[in-house]
C-alpha positions, -999 to +999 in steps of 0.1 A: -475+475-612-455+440-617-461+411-634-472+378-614-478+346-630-516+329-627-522+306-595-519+270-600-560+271-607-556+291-631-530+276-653-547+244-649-575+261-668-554+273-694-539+241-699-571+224-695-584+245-727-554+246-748-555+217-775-536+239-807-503+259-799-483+280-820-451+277-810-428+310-820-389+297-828-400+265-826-366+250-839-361+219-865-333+209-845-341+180-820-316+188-794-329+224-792-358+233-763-385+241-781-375+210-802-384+190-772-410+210-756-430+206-787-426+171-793-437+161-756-469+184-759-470+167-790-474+133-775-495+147-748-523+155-774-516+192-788-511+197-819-482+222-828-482+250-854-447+257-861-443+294-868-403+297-880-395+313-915-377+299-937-389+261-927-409+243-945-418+216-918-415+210-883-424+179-862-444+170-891-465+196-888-467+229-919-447+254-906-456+293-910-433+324-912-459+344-884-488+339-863-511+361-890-502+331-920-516+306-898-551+299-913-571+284-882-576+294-846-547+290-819-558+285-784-516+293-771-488+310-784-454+291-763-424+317-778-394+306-772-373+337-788-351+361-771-372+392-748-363+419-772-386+402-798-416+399-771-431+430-773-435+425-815-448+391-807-475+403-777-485+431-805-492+403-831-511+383-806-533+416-801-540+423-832-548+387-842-573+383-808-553+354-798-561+339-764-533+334-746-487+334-746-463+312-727-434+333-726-410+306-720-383+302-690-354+323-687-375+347-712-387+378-694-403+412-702-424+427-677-435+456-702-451+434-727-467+412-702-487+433-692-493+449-718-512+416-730-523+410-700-546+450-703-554+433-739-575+407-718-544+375-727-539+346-706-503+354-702-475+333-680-441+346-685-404+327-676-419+294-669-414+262-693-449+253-704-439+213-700-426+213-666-459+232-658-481+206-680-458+176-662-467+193-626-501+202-626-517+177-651-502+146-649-495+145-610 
């Protein structure tokens, strides 16, 4: 079996329902992707949950070393760190009943995927959550 991303319905959905994200490497540097990711979901109305150790703030938002320090519900975890760290990630997702991850572009591992997806996640892997927000949102 192989991963496939959600149809465009689907995503829309997602998106549709997603107003808090956790976003995983979320960086405090503003030239960095996820920098600029989260600032323009930011502006489009989501509020951002940092989750970086060792930073205290983010985009002017509390930052938290992991998703299981973060003291209200997530409807998105966006991770922007490297595929060898996704399976760990998916596994905290799962045990924390979180609804859905945007495994971002250029980050792929098939494995973990679907091994969220069996856990009953909203999962879209290798795609940029803003391009996807830009195209089927605000066309």
């Amino acid at each position: 079996m192989s991963f496939a991303n959600p149809d465009d319905a689907s995503l829309r959905a997602l998106l549709d329902r997603v107003r808090t994200i956790a976003v995983i490497g979320l960086s405090p540097q503003p030239a960095r992707p996820s920098y600029r990711v989260a600032q323009a979901m930011q502006r489009y109305g989501c509020r951002i949950v940092p989750v970086r150790p060792l930073v205290d703030e983010v985009l002017g938002e509390k930052a938290y070393a992991s998703l299981a320090d973060i003291p209200f519900p997530v409807d998105l975890v966006d991770v922007f760190r490297t595929a060898e760290h996704v399976p760990a990630i998916v596994e905290q997702c799962l045990a924390l009943h979180l609804p859905a991850i945007w495994i971002q572009e250029g980050i792929v591992h098939e494995d973990a995927a679907l091994r969220a997806r069996a856990g009953d996640m909203n999962v879209v892997m290798d795609r940029c959550l803003l391009k996807e927000y830009v195209r089927l949102k605000t066309e």
